[in-house]
N, C-alpha and C positions, 0 to 999 in steps of 0.2 A: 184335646188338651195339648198344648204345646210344651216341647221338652226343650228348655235354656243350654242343654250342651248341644243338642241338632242345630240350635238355633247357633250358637259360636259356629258351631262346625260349616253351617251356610255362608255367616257374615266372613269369615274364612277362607271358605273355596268365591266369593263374589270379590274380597280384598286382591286375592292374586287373579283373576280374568280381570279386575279395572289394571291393578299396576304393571301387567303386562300388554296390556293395550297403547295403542298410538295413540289414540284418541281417549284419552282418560274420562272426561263428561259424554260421551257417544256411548262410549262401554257400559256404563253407568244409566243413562236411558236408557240402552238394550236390556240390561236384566230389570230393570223397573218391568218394560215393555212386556217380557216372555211370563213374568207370573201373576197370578189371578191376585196372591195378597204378598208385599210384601213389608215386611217390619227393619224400625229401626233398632236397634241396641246399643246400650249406653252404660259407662258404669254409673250407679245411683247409690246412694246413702242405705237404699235394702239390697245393694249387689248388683241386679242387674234393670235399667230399663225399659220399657217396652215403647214403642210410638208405630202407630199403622201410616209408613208412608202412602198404600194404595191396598183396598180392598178392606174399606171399615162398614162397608154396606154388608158384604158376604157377611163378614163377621156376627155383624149384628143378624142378621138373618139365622144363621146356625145357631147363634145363643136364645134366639125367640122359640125357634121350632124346634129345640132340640133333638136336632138329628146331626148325622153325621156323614155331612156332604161335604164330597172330595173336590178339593182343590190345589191348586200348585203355590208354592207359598218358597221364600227366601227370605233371609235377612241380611244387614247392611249394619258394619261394624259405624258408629260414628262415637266423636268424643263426648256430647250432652245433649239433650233435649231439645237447645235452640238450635243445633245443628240440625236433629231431624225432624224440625216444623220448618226448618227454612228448604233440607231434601226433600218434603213432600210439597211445600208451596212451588218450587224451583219446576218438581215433574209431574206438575197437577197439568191438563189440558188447561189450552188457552184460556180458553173461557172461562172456564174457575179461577182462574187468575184473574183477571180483566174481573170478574164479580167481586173479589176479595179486596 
């Protein structure tokens, strides 16, 4: 179950590692890069919400088998929804791009 303040608290510590970067979009694929899932956050009309930039297989996977397999996970403050289907189009591999 994921908890929406852990989740602030990520998109949080990932807002200041990009704005303190040289390379603001490098920084930005780096932490994409280091976790197995990570989410975007948004505000929404129910408060907060949710978009899986990377790792909607695992996801789906743990909601099938219901178990509870550990994985590394972060999230990414953005301002709406088209923001983060354009963040996960943006840092999708090649190829899923070029398919899309």
């Amino acid at each position: 179950m994921l908890d929406f303040h852990e989740l602030r608290e990520l998109a949080a510590d990932v807002r200041v590692f990009v704005d303190v970067a040289e390379d603001k979009a490098e920084a930005l694929r780096t932490v994409i890069a280091a976790y197995d899932v990570v989410l975007a956050i948004f505000p929404s009309e129910e408060g907060m919400g949710l978009h899986v930039i990377k790792g909607s297989q695992i996801l789906d996977k743990i909601a099938k088998s219901r178990t509870h397999a550990i994985y590394s996970h972060t999230a990414i403050a953005v301002p709406d929804l088209e923001h983060a289907q354009m963040l996960k189009y943006l840092t999708a591999p090649v190829e899923q791009r070029i398919a899309a």
